[in-house]
C-alpha positions as CSV (number, residue, x, y, z in Angstrom):
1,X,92.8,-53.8,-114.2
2,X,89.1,-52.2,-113.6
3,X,87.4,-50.2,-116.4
4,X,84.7,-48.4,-116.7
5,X,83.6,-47.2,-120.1
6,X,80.3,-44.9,-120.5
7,X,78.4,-44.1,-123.3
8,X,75.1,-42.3,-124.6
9,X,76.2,-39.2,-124.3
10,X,75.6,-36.4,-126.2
11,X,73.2,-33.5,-127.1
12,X,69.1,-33.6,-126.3
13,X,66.6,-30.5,-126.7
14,X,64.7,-30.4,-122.9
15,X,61.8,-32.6,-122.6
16,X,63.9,-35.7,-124.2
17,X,65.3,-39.1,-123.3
18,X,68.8,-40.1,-123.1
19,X,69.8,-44.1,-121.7
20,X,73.6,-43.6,-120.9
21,X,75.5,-47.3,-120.4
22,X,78.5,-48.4,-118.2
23,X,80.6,-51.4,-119.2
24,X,82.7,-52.7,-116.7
25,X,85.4,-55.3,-116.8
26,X,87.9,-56.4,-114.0
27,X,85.9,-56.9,-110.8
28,X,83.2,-59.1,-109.3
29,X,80.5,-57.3,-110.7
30,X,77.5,-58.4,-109.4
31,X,78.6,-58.3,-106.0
32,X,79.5,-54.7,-106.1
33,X,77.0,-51.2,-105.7
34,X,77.3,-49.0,-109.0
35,X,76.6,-45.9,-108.9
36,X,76.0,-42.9,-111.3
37,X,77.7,-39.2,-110.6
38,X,77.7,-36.0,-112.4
39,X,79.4,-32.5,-112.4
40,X,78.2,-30.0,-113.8
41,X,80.6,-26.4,-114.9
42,X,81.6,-25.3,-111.7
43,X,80.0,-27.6,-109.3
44,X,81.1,-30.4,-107.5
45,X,80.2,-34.0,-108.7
46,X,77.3,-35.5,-106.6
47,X,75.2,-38.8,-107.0
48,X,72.6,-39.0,-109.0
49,X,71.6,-42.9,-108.4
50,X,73.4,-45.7,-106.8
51,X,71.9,-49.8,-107.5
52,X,72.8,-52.4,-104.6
53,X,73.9,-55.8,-106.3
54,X,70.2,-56.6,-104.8
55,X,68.9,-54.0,-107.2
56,X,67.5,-51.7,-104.9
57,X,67.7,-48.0,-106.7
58,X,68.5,-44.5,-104.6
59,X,67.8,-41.5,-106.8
60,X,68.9,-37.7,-105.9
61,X,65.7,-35.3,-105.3
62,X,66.2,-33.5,-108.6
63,X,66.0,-36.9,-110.8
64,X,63.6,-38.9,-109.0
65,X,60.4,-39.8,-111.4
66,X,62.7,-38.7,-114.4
67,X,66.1,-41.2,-114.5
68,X,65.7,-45.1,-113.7
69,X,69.2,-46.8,-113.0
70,X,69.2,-50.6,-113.4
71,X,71.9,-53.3,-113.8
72,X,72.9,-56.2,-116.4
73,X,74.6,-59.2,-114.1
74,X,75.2,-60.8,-117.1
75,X,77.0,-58.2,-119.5
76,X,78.3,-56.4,-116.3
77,X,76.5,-53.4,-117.3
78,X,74.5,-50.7,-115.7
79,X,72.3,-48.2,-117.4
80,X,70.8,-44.4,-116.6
81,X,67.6,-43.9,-118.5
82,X,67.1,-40.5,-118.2
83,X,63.5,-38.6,-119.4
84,X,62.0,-35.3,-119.4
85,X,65.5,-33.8,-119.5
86,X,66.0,-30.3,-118.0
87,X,68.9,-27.9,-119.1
88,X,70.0,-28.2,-115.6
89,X,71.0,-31.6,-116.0
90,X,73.6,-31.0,-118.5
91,X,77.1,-32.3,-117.0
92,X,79.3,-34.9,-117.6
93,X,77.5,-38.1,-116.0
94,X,80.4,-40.7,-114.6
95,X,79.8,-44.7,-113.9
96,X,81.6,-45.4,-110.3
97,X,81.6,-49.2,-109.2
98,X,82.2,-50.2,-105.3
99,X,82.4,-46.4,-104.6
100,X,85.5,-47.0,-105.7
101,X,86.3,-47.3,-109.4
102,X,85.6,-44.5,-112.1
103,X,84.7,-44.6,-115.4
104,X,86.5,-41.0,-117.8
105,X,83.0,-40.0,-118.0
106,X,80.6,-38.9,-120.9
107,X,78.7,-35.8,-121.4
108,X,75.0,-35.1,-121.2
109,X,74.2,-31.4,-122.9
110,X,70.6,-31.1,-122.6
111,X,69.6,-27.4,-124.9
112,X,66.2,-25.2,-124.0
């Protein structure tokens, strides 16, 4: 059975830091592209960084320079550290593993 589990969610003023993780269990992990998504109220969900098993990063526009997305092999976990947070990027940020798998998700409310 896959999981997904994020955490490091939660409430930040803008101009702060956030690192969300993503612990996953039941596949091959280090073979396998993770990504991070989020949806925001009334939007659809769209990517906001994806790591290779080679750990080569792809950012959106609107993060890149701001959120760095990296990978632990080892504790099959990946990580969004996200800075200079903007109330635009308030949504609920979901782990996805092999474009595949999803984590419940965890939210990021980021306050003015």
């Amino acid at each position: 059975q896959v999981q997904l589990v994020e955490s490091g969610g939660g409430l930040v003023q803008a101009g702060g830091s956030l690192r969300l993780s993503c612990a996953v269990s039941g596949i091959i992990f280090r073979f396998n592209l993770m990504g991070w998504y989020r949806q925001a109220p009334g939007k659809q969900r769209e990517l906001v960084a994806s790591i290779t098993s080679s750990d080569f990063a792809n950012y959106a526009d609107s993060v890149k320079g701001r959120f760095t997305v990296s990978r632990d092999n080892a504790k099959k976990s990946v990580y969004l550290q996200m800075n200079s947070l903007k109330p635009e990027d308030t949504a609920v940020y979901y782990c996805c593993a092999a474009e595949t798998y999803w984590g419940k998700g965890t939210l990021v409310t980021v306050s003015s």
